[in-house]
VOGU-3710 file (C-alpha; in Angstrom, 3 decimals, decimal comma):
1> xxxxxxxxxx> 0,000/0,000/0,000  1,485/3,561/-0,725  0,883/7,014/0,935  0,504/10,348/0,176  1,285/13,433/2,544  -1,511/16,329/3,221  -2,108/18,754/5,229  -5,704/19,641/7,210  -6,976/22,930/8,077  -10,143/21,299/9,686
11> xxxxxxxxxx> -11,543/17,500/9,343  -13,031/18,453/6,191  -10,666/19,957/4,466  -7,485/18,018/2,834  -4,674/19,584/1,057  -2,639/17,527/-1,135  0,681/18,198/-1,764  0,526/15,747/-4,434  -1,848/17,552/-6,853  -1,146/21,518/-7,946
21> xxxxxxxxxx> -4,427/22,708/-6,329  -5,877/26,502/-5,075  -7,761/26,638/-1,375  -8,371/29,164/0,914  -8,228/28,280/4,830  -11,587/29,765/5,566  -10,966/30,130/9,084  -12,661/32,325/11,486  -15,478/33,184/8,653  -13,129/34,883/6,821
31> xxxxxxxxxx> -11,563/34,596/2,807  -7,844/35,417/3,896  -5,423/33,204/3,059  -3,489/31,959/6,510  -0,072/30,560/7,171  -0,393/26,891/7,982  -1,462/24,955/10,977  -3,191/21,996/12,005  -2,016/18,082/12,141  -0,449/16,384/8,923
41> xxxxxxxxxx> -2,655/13,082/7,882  -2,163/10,462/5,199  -4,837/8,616/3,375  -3,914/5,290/1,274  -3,693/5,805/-2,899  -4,745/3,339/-5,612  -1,825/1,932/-7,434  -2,837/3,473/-11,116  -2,157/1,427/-13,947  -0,327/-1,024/-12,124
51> xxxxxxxxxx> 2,964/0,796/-12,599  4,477/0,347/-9,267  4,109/-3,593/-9,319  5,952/-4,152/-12,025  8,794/-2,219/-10,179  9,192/-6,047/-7,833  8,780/-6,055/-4,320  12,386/-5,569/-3,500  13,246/-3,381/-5,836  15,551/-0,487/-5,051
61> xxxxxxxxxx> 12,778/2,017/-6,358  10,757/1,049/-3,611  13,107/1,803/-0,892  14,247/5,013/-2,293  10,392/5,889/-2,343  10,082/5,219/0,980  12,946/7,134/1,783  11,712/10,183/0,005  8,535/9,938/1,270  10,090/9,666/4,859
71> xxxxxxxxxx> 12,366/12,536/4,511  9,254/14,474/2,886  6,991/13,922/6,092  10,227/15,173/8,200  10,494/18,372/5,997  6,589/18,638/6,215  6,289/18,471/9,884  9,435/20,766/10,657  8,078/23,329/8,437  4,483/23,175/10,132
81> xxxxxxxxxx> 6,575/23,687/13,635  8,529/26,569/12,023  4,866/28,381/10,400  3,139/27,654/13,567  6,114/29,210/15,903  6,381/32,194/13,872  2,641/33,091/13,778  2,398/32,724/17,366  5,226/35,073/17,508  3,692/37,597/15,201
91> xxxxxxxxxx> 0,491/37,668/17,150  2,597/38,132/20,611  3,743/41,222/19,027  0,862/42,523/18,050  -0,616/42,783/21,518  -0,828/46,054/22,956  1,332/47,263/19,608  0,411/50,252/17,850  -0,171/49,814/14,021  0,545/52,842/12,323
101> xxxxxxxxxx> -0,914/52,226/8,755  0,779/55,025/6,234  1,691/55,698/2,908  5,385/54,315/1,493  8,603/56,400/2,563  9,342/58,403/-0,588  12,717/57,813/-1,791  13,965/61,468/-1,479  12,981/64,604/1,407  10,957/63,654/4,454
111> xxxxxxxxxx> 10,123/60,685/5,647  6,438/61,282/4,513  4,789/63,484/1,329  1,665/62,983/3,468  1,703/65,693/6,332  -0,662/63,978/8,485  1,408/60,637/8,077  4,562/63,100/9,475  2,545/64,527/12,209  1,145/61,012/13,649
121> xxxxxxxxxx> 4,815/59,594/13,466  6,210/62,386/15,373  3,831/62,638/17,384  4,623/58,734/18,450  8,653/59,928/18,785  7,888/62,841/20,911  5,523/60,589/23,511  8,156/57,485/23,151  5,511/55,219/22,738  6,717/52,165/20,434
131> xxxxxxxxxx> 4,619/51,441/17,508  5,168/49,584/14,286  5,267/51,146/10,662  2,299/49,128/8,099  3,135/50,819/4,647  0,405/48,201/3,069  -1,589/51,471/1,520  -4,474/50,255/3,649  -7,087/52,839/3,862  -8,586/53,518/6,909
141> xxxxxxxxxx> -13,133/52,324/6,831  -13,140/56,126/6,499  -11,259/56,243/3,653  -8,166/58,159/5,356  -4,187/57,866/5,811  -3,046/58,132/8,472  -4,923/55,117/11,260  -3,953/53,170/13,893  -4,904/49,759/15,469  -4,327/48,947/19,176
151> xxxxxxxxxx> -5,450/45,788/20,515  -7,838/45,468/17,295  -9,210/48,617/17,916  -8,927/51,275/14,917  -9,045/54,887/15,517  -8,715/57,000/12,338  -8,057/60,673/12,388  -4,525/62,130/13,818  -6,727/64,230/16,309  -9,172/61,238/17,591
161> xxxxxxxxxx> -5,944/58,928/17,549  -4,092/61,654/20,043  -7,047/61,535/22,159  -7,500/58,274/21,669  -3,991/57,183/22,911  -4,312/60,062/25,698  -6,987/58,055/27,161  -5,405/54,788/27,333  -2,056/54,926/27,696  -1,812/58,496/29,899
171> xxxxxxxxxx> 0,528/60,123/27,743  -0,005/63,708/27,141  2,391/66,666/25,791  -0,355/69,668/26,869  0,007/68,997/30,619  1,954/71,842/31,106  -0,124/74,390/29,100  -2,892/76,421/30,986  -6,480/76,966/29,621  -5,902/79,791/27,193
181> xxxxxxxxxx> -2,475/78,128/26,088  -4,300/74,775/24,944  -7,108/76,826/22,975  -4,465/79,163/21,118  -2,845/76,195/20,600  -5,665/74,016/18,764  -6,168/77,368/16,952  -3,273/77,106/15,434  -3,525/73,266/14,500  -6,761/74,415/12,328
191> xxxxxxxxxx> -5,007/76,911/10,884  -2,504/74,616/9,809  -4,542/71,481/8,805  -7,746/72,823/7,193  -5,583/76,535/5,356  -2,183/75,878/4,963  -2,560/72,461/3,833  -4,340/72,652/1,027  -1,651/75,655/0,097  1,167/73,353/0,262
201> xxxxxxxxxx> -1,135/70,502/-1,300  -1,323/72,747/-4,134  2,147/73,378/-4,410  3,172/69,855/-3,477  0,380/67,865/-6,522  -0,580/70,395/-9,007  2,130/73,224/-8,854  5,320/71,109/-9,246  3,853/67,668/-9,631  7,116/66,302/-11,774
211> xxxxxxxxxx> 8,971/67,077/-9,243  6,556/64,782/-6,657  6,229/62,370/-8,863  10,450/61,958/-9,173  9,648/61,161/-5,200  6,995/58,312/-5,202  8,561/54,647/-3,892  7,520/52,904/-7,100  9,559/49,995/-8,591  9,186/47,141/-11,206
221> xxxxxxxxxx> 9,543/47,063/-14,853  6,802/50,209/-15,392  7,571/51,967/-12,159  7,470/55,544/-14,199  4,435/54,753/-15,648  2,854/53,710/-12,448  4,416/57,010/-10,600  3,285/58,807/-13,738  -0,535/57,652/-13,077  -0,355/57,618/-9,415
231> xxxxxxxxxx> 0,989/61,297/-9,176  -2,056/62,683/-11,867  -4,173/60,832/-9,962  -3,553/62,484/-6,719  -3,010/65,872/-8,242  -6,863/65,349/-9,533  -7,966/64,532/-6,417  -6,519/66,999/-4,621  -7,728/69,899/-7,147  -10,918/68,665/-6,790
241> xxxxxxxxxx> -11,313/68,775/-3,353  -9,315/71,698/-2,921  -12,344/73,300/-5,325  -14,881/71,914/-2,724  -12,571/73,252/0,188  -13,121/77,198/-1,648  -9,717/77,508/-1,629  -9,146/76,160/-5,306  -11,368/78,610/-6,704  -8,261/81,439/-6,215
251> xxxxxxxxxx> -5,803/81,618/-8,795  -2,029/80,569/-8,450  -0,475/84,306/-7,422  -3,785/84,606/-4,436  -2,857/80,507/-3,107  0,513/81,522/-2,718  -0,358/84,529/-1,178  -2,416/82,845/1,034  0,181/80,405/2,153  2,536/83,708/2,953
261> xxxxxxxxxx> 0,163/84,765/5,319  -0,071/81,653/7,334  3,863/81,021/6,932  4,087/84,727/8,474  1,586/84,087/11,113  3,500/80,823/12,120  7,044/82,427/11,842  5,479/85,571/14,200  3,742/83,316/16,922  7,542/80,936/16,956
271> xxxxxxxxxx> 9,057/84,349/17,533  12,057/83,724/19,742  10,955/80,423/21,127  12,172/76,943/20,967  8,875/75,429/20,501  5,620/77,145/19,514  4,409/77,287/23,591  7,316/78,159/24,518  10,774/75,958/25,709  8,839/72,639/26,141
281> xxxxxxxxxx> 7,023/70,444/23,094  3,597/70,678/22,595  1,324/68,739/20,254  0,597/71,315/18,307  4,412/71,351/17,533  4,305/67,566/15,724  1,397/69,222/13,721  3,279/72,789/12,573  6,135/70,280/11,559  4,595/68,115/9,706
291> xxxxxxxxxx> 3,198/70,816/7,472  6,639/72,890/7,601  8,765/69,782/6,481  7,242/69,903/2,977  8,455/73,321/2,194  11,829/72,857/3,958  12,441/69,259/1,983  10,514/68,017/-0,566  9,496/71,784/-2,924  12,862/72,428/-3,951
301> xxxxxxxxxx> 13,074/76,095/-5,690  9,850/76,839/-4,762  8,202/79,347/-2,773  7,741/78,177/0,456  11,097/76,852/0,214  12,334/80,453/-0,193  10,550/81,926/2,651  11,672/79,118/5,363  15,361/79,010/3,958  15,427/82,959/3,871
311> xxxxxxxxxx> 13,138/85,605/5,279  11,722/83,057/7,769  14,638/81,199/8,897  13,147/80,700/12,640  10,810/78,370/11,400  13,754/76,505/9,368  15,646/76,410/12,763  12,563/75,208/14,298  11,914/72,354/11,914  15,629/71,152/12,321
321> xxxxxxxxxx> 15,513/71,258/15,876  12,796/68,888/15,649  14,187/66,780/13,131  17,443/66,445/15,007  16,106/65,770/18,245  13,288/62,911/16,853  14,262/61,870/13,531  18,555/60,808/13,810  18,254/58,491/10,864  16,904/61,493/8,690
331> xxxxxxxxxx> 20,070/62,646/7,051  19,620/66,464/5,753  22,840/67,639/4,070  24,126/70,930/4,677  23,065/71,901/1,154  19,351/71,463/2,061  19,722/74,561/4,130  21,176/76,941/1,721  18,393/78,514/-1,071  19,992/80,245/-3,974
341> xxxxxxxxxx> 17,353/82,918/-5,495  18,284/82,557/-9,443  16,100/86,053/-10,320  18,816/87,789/-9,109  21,384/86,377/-11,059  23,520/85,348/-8,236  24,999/82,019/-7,607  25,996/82,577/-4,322  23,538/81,087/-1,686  21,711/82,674/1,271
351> xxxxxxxxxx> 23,694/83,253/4,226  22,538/81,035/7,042  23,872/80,484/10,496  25,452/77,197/11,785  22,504/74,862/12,769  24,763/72,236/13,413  23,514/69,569/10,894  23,186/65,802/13,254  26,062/63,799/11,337  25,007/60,190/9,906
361> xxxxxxxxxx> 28,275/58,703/11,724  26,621/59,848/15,165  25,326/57,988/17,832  21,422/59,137/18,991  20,546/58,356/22,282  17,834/59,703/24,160  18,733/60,962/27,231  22,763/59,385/27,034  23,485/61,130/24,029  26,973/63,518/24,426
371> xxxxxxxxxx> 27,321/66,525/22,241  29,818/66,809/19,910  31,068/70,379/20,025  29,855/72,599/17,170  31,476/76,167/16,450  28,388/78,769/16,344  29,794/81,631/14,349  26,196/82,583/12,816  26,354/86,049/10,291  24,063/88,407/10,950
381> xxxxxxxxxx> 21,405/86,314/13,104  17,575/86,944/12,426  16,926/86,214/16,186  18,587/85,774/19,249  20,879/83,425/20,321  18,787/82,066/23,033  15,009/82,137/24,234  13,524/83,401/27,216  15,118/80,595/29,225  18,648/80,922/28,360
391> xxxxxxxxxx> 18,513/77,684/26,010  20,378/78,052/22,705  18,266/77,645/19,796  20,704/76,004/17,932  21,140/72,989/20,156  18,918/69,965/19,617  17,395/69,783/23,202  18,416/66,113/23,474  19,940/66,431/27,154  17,897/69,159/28,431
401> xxxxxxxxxx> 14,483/67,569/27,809  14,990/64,259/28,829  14,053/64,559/32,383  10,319/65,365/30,316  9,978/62,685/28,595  9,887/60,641/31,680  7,014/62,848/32,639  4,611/62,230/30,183  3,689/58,647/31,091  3,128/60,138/35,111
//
């Protein structure tokens, strides 16, 4: 009698290795292929055409079936152990995990085209809570980038998932703030999220979308093609709901002017300051850098890249402060800082003082990390060289904050 090897999902259902067939595991009511589990059986086959008899009973084809067949069973069962130990292990993992579902990491500027995705994962950094990157392009039900699942919970929104992990987990950067501090603060998150986002949408998708598109994390065989109709696509999308918004119904030179405004309105309420409340982080601050980081990184010779490299360069010093202190693995070269106007016919770039750029051969720790000395000879500073509190605003905060991170899980 010979055997063939299978494996079962449930009593009913038998996979055989021996035929090339399709299945689904249908467990737990739903259509999603699984990783394998279950018990490995063997049922008895019918000699076909009698080819196997004519092979003799001691034949030598007959014990180097059986040690096949052995050897395949061994294989079988070793892999099932292997499958079943790393799902277990993925689903440890998982528990009390926070998903963050985003898009893909472009393959040049920030870490995120998507301002929302930047503000949610900086938001994460600046709380220390751990969490896991899911760049599946998953939409939230609501149809939205960024979400988050906890414990199969999903919270979509970066404002419900703040308050959402506020509530759970305790963490908080607003304890600090008084009344009239939190309310001029979520003032200034609208103003960011529902005016000057759709300003630097507009620059980002329909403005200069060739030089977006050069940015999409696309590959295979028609990876331009794909980044070609992937970048129209969004700059459709984001016309037409910029139309809906009002703000689309302006032309070019009054969106622009627009986004001036709110870049001077930000740049005015920094002032001095480390931080937008002041010399400790806020939340409002992951949301102001999100949106800043665009203009800063990813719209070169445009613009807003003008302003923040030139006029406005407190909000530049801001964003790199930020960036140094929560982002180490984001390498900015010292280029990214300097904006050369070409109206003027000058090839000479902006002056800009010494920001102290965090070096790729570094070493980030959070609250063990030792400066490396810089030499601070700015030219002709826009601001002073230290806030209210006597910190430098050049420094990246790593050693003087730590003591408040430990404070926001209290």
């Amino acid at each position: 009698m010979y055997w063939r090897v299978g494996f079962a999902w449930t009593r009913s259902c038998v996979v055989d290795l021996g035929q090339n067939q399709s299945f689904s595991s249908g467990l737990l009511g739903s259509d999603e292929t699984l990783s394998f589990y279950g018990y490995i059986i063997a049922y008895p086959l019918q000699d076909y055409g009698g080819i196997m008899s004519a092979l003799g009973s001691d034949s030598w084809w007959r014990k180097t079936l059986y040690l096949t067949g052995g050897a395949l069973l061994a294989a079988a069962a070793y892999l099932l152990h292997e499958l079943l130990a790393i799902r277990k292990e993925e689903e440890l993992d998982s528990k009390d995990a926070i998903i963050l579902h985003q898009f893909s990491r472009p393959k040049t500027g920030a870490p995120s085209l998507s301002p929302f995705c930047l503000k949610m994962e900086t938001y994460l950094r600046m709380v220390d809570l751990p969490y896991q990157n899911y760049f599946d392009g998953k939409l939230s039900p609501q149809g939205k980038m960024p979400w988050i699942e906890y414990n199969q919970e999903q919270v979509c929104g970066s404002e419900f998932i703040i308050d959402f992990l506020e509530e759970r987990l305790g963490v908080s950067l607003n304890k600090s703030l008084t009344p009239q501090e939190k309310a001029v603060s979520r003032a200034i998150t609208k103003m960011v999220e529902e005016h000057f986002y759709w300003t630097i949408a507009y620059c980002q998708w329909v403005d200069n979308l060739e030089e977006t598109q050069k940015m999409l994390s696309v590959s295979g065989p028609l990876s331009d093609l794909l980044k070609w109709i992937l970048s129209h696509l969004t700059g459709g999308i984001v016309k037409r709901e910029m139309y809906g918004h009002g703000i689309g119904r302006f032309s070019k030179e009054e969106v622009y002017a627009l986004m001036e405004k709110d870049m001077r309105t930000l740049a005015t309420l920094l002032g001095d300051k480390k931080y937008l409340m002041g010399s400790k982080l806020s939340t409002v601050d992951a949301a102001v850098f999100g949106h800043l980081a665009p203009a800063m990184w990813t719209l070169p010779g445009t613009r807003p890249e003008q302003l923040i490299k030139g006029e406005l360069i407190n909000l530049a010093m801001y964003c790199e402060r930020i960036r140094r202190r929560f982002w180490p693995e984001w390498f900015v070269d010292l280029e990214d800082f300097c904006y050369t106007d070409s109206t003027d016919g000058s090839d000479s770039p902006s002056k800009l003082p010494d920001l102290g750029l965090y070096s790729g051969t570094d070493t980030f720790h959070d609250c063990t990390h030792t400066h490396t000395s810089h030499t601070h000879t700015p030219q002709d500073p826009p601001s002073p060289d230290s806030d209210p509190t006597g910190h430098s605003l050049y420094d990246s905060d790593m050693d003087t904050e730590c003591s408040e991170m430990d404070q926001l899980k209290c």
